[in-house]
N, C-alpha and C positions, 0 to 999 in steps of 0.2 A: 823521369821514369825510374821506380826503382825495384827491387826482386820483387818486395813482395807486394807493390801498391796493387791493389786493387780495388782504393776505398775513392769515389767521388763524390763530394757534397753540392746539390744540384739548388740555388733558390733561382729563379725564373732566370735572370742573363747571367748567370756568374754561374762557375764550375770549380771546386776546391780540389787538387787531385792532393792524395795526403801520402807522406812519405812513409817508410819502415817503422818508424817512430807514432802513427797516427797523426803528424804533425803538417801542415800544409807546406808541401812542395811547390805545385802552380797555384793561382789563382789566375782565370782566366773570365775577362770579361767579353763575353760575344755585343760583339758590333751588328753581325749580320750572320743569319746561319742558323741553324738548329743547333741544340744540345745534341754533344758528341758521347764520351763515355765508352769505357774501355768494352763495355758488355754488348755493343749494339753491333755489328756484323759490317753494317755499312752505314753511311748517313751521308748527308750531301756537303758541298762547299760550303765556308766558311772563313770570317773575318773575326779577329781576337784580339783584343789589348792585352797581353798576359804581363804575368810579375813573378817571374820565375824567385824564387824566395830562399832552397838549397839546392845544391849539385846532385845530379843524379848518382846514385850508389850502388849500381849495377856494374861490375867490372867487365861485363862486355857490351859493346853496340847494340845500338838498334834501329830498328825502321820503323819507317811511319807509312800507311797504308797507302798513304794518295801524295800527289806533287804541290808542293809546300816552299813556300816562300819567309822571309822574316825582315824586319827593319826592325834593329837593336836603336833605344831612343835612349838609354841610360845604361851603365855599367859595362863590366867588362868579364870576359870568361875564356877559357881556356875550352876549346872544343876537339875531340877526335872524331877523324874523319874516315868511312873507306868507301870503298865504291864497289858492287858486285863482284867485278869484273878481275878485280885488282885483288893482292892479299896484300897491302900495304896502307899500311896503316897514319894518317897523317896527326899533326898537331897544329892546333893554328889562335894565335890568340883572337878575338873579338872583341870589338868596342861599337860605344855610339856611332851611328850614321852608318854602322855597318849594313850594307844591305845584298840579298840572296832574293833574285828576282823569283825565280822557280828551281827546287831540286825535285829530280827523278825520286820515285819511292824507290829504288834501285840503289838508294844511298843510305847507309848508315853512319846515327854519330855516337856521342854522349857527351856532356856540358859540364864541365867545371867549374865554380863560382870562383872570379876574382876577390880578393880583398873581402869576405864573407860580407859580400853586399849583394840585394838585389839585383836582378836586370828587367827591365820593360821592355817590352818589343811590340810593334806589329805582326801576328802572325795571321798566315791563311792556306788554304787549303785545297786541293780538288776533291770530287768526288773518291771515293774509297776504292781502288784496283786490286787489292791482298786484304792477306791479316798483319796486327802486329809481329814484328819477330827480332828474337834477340840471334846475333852471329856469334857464335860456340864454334871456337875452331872450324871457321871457315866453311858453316853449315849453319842456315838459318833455323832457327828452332820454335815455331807460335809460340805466342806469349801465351797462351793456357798451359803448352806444356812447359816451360819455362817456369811460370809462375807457381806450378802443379796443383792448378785448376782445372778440374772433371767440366767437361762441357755440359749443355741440358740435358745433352740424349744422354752422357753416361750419369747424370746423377739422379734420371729416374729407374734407372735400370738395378738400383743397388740394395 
C-alpha cells in the first residue's frame, strides 16, 4: 500500500496495484473470489497468489478491512506490527513457510522488502467488516482521507 496508490489495473483474474511511481507494487492473481479494488466499499472472500514486487512506502500502518490470513512461499521481509489495543509497535522478520492462519482486521502492519526481491505468498480474506485505514498517531484515519480522496457524495457536490 502506498500514500498515494490509488491506481488498479484489473484483466479478468489478475489485479495490478501500482505504487507512487505508477509502477507495479502487487500483482495479485485470484484463485477464488471476486475482484477486490480499493473503490468498492465491501466485497466478498477471497483466495490470491500475490507477488508483492516493492515495499510499501507509507510511513505509518495499516489495516485491512476483513480477517486475512498469508502463506509466504518465497522471499523474505521485514514486517511492522501493532494491535488496536496496544501502542506498541513490533518488528519481526518473515521468510518462506511463514504462515499466519487468520489476523483480526484489528491489526495493523506495513512490509518491507528483504534483499530488493520479490515475495510470493498465499493470501485470503473474509468478508469486509470496515474501511481501509492508515494509524496516524495512534488514530485510524480511512484511506480516502489519508489518501485525500473526495468520496462520490463529495465529488458531485462541487
Amino acid at each position: 500500500m502506498t500514500k498515494q496508490n490509488t491506481s488498479t489495473i484489473f484483466s479478468n483474474r489478475k489485479e495490478v496495484l501500482l505504487n507512487d511511481n505508477g509502477e507495479p507494487h502487487i500483482i495479485r492473481y485470484i484463485l477464488w473470489g471476486k475482484k477486490g479494488g480499493l473503490n468498492q466499499k465491501y466485497h466478498g472472500r477471497g483466495l490470491y497468489l500475490q507477488k508483492i514486487i516493492t515495499s510499501d512506502t507509507t510511513k505509518y500502518l495499516y489495516d485491512h478491512p476483513w480477517r486475512w490470513g498469508r502463506f509466504v512461499l518465497w522471499g523474505r521481509f521485514m514486517e511492522k506490527t501493532q494491535n488496536k489495543a496496544s501502542p506498541i509497535v513490533h518488528s519481526n522478520q518473515v521468510g518462506a513457510f511463514h504462515l499466519k492462519l487468520l489476523v483480526s482486521s484489528r491489526f495493523a502492519h506495513t512490509i518491507e522488502l528483504l534483499d530488493n526481491k520479490p515475495v510470493w505468498m498465499l493470501f485470503w480474506h473474509g468478508r469486509a467488516r470496515n474501511q481501509w485505514g492508515f494509524w496516524v498517531a495512534h488514530k485510524k484515519i480511512s484511506w480516502r482521507e489519508y489518501l485525500g480522496i473526495k468520496s462520490s457524495n463529495e465529488m458531485t457536490q462541487d
